[in-house]
N, C-alpha and C positions, 0 to 999 in steps of 0.2 A: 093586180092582174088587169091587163086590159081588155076591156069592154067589145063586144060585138053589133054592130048595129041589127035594131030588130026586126029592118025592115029596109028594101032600099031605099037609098035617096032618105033617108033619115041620121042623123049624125047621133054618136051613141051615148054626146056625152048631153048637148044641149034638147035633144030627142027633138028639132024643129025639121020638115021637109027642107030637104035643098035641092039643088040643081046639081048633075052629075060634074059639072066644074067647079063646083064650089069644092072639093073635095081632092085631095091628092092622090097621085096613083102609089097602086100596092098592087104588085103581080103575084103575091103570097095569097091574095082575096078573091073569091069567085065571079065579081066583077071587075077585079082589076085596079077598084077604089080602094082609098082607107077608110078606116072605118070613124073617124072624126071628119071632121068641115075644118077647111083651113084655120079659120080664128081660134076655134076650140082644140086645134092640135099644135096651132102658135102658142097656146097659154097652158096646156101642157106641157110643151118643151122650157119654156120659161118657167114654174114653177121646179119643173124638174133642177134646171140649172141653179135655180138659188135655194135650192136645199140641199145639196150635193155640188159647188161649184168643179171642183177636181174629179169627182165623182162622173161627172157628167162627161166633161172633156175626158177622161181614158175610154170611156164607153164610144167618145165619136171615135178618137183615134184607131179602139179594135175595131169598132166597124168599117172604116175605113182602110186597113190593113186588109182585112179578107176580101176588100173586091177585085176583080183583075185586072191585068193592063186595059183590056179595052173599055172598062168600064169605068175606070177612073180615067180615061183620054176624054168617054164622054162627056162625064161629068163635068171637067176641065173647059171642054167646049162648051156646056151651055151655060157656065160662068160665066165665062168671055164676051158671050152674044147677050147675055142677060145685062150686064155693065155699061154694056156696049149702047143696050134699046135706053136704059134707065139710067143714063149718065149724069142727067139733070136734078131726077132725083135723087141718086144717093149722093149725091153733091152737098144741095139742100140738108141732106137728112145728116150728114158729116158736120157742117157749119154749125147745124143746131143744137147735136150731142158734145161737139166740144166747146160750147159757149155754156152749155148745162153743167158741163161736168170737167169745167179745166181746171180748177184745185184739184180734184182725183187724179187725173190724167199727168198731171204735173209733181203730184206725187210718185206716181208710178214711172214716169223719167228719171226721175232724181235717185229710186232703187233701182232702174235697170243699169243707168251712167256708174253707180255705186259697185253694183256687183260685175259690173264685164267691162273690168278696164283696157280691153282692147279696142270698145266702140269708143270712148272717151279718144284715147290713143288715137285710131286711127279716123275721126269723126274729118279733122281738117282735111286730110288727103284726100276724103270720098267726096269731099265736098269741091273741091277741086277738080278732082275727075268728072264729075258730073256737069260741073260748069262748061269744062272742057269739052263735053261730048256731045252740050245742049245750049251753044250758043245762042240761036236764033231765041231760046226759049228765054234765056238772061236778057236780052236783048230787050225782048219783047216787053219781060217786068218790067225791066228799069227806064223803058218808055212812059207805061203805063204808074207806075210812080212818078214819073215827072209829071203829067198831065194830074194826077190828083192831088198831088203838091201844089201845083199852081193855082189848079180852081180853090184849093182851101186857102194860098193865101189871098186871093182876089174875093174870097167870103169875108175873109177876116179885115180886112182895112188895114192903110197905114205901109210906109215903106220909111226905105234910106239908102242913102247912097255910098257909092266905096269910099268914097271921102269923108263920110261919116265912120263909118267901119275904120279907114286906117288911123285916124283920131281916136280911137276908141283903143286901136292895138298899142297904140305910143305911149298913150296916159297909161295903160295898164302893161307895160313895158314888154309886150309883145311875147307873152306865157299864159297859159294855158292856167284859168285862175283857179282851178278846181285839184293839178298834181304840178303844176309850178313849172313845166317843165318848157325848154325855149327849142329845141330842136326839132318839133315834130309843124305839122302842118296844123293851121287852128284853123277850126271852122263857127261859124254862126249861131250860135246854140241860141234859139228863145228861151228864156226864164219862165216864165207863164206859155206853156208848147199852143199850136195853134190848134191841137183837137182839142184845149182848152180853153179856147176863146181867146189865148194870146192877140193882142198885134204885132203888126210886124213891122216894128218901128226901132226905131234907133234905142231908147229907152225900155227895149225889152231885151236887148241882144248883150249876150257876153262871150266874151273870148274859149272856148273848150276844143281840147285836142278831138281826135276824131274816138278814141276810146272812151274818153270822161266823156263826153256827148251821149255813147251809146248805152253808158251805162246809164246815165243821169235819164234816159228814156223818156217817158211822159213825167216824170217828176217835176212840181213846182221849187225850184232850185237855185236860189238867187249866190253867188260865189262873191259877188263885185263887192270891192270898199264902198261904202255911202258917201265920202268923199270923195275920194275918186272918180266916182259914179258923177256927182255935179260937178268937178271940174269939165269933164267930156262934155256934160249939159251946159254946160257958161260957153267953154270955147265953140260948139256950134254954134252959139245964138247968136256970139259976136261976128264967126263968120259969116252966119245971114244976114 
């Protein structure tokens, strides 16, 4: 049963004075308060949720069913304007819950993809569409990737040139060393990646399609023959 405050400007559960804004409004109250302090009706609602997780959510959902249209447009709006002032932080506060909690989160992907195979299905098209719709915004990433790509390999030390590269594609007969495969475009893959301290030097690069690349990710992944690998190294050296 809940609690009544016994006094104003006192919260009923922690019973310390507050300040009438410390407090949420309740037009069911004779002053319009509730009768907890935000913290103490925050950890309320929190314990509430992890003892009853389903439980909890059908309880928002009826509640939210019985309000009217105008009161769920308000609602609506002071969401918008709330997101709106606090952009920064729930930014921040997004970043930091799913660095906490990306095994769970990654879990809980892997059952929604599993159970609704029509996102799975239609995941490529919307992704599509959305590129379509938000150019400037692609645009703008794939900027902002090249610039942190560059400062990280200008941290890292160490280059090569395409005459080094197509040396590399000929000895290893210009396939993709990871699926074999000679029709597709190969790209530069570091073996040791540069947010692992990779350099970016001739002696770290091998041949990978643009798929085997993305899978191979930050993986330390060497594919190359060892011989192979030193003939590439002899024939540069005699070229210099």
């Amino acid at each position: 049963m809940a609690k009544h405050r016994s006094s104003p400007g006192t919260c009923a559960r922690c019973s310390k004075p507050k300040n009438p804004t410390d407090f949420c409004k309740n037009k069911s109250r004779p002053d319009g308060l509730s009768d907890y302090c935000k913290p103490c009706r925050k950890y309320i609602r929190q314990q509430a949720r992890l003892k009853d997780p389903e439980g909890y959510r059908m309880k928002k959902r009826e509640a939210y069913k019985r309000r009217s249209p105008e009161e769920i447009a308000l609602y609506l709006d002071y969401q918008r304007k709330y997101r709106e002032e606090h952009k920064q932080q729930n930014a921040e506060y997004q970043k930091e819950y799913r660095a906490a909690h990306r095994q769970e989160l990654n879990e809980k992907k892997v059952v929604y993809i599993s159970s609704h195979p029509e996102y799975a299905k239609n995941r490529k098209e919307w992704s599509r569409r959305w590129r379509e719709n938000n150019r400037e915004r692609v645009l703008a990433r794939a900027i902002k990737a090249v610039h942190k790509r560059r400062a990280t390999l200008a941290q890292s030390g160490g280059s090569f040139t395409e005459l080094e590269w197509q040396v590399m594609l000929s000895v290893f007969g210009c396939a993709c060393l990871c699926c074999g495969r000679r029709d597709v475009t190969l790209t530069r893959d570091h073996v040791v990646p540069i947010s692992r301290q990779g350099r970016n030097e001739i002696a770290n690069i091998q041949p990978l399609c643009r798929s085997c690349n993305a899978k191979k990710h930050i993986k330390i992944t060497d594919y190359r023959d060892p011989i192979l690998l030193q003939k590439v190294l002899a024939l540069l050296e005699k070229a210099a």
